[in-house]
C-alpha positions, 0 to 999 in steps of 0.5 A, spaced: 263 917 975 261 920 969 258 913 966 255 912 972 251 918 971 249 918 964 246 910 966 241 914 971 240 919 965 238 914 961 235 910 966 230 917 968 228 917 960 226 910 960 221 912 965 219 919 962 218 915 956 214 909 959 210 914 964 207 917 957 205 910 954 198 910 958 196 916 954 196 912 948 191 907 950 187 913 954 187 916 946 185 909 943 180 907 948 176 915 949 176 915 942 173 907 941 168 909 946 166 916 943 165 913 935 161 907 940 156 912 943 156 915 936 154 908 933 148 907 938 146 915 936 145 911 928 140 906 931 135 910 936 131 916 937 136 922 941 134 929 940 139 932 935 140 939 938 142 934 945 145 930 941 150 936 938 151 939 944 154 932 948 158 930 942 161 938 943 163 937 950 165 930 949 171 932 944 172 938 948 174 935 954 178 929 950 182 935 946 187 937 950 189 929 951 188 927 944 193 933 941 199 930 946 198 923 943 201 923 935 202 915 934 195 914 936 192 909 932 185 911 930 185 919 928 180 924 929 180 924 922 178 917 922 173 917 927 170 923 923 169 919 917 166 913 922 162 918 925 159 921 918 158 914 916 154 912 922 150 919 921 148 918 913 146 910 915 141 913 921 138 918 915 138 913 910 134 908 915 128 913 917 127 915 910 126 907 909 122 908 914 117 912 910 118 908 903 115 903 907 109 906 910 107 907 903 109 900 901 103 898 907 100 903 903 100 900 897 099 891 900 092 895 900 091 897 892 086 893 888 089 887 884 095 887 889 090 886 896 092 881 899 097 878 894 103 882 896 107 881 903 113 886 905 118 886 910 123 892 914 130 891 916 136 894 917 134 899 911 132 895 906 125 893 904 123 887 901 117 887 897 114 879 896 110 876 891 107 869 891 111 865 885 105 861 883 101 867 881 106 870 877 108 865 873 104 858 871 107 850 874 113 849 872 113 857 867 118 861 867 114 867 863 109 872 866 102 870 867 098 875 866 096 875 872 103 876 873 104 882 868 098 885 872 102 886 879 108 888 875 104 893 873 102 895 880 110 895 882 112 899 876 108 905 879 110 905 885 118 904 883 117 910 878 115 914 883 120 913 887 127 914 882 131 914 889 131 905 890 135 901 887 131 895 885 134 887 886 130 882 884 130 875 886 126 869 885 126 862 888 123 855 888 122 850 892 126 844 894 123 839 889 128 838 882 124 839 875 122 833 873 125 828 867 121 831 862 122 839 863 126 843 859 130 846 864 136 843 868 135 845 874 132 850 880 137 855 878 135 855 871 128 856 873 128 862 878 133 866 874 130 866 868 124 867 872 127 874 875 131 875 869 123 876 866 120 880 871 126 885 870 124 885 862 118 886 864 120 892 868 125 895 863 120 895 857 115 899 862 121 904 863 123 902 869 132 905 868 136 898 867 142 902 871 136 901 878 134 893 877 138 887 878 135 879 878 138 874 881 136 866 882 137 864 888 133 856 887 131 854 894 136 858 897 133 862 904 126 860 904 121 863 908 118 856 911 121 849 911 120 845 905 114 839 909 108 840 906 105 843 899 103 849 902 109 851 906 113 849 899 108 854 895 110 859 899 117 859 898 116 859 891 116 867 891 119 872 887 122 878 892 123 886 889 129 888 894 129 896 895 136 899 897 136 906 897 141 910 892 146 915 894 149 919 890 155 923 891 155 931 892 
């Protein structure tokens, strides 16, 4: 008799044990829909004060379940983490925004009018100048054109410390011929940036800000079939990355 009844005591503590291991994935999955909703927050527009108010109720309705589950496996520190993430990438992105209006601002500016296109997405502006105006056929030094819309670019980076700035240059599909004293597309369009950033450096631009990099005929703009098309491909782009610093 007496194993009998420890078998049934046992018995009745499997089932304790498994009638709790839904609140485990209650747990995981209101929290997952919680940094969810937090996340879609980050890339609309929502009225902050409304905002809080909901985020408010919403933990304190899930409060009470979360404090029962201890082997949950995304914390309420974890989420917060994600949540403070998913808050400064919102800001990050509408100060972009502003930048961006300035640099619409800037394609307008004699000298640079109509020379210099621009692009915004996920954060990151992208500022693109003509590779033939900046540089002659087959040149990996600045033209003084080139020198000119450097210039330009140099007085708006200064005014904004606050962008990191990588440079790119691109080439075309076609190799260098025989006679060119450069290797290949790679050597041009690094040389090429590596200059700009020079050029920069020497307008006082702070190294710690700019990066260069050749990309060849990587990621080109249109398909590489017609002279124009090629043209347009040879480019180099200034890629602006807000920094942000610790407190």
């Amino acid at each position: 008799m007496s194993e009998d009844y420890e078998d049934i005591l046992a018995i009745r503590d499997e089932e304790d044990d498994t009638g709790q291991e839904w609140l485990t994935t209650l747990a995981d999955l209101s929290m997952l829909l919680l940094v969810f909703f937090v996340l879609l927050y980050s890339m609309s527009t929502i009225d902050t004060e409304k905002f809080s108010e909901t985020f408010s109720s919403v933990t304190q309705a899930l409060q009470g379940k979360l404090e029962k589950v201890s082997t949950s496996r995304i914390t309420q520190e974890e989420a917060g983490v994600l949540i403070d993430q998913a808050i400064m990438r919102r800001q990050i992105i509408e100060s972009q925004r502003k930048v961006f209006a300035e640099v619409k601002t800037l394609q307008t500016k004699k000298g640079v009018e109509g020379l210099v296109s621009a692009n915004f997405e996920d954060g990151l502006i992208t500022i693109r100048v003509p590779g033939d105006v900046m540089f002659g056929s087959g040149q990996v030094n600045l033209s003084p054109k080139g020198v000119e819309l450097v210039t330009a670019l140099k007085d708006f980076f200064i005014q904004h410390r606050d962008q990191n700035i990588k440079i790119i240059g691109y080439t075309d599909n076609i190799s260098p011929g025989k006679n060119s004293r450069f290797l290949d597309n790679w050597e041009i369009s690094a040389l090429r940036a590596v200059n700009v950033l020079r050029e920069l450096l020497g307008m006082g631009i702070e190294s710690t800000r700019l990066t260069a990099t050749g990309l060849a005929y990587l990621n080109p703009i249109y398909p590489n079939t017609s002279e124009e098309f090629r043209a347009k491909n040879r480019r180099v782009e200034f890629v602006l990355e807000k920094r942000v610093t610790g407190k």
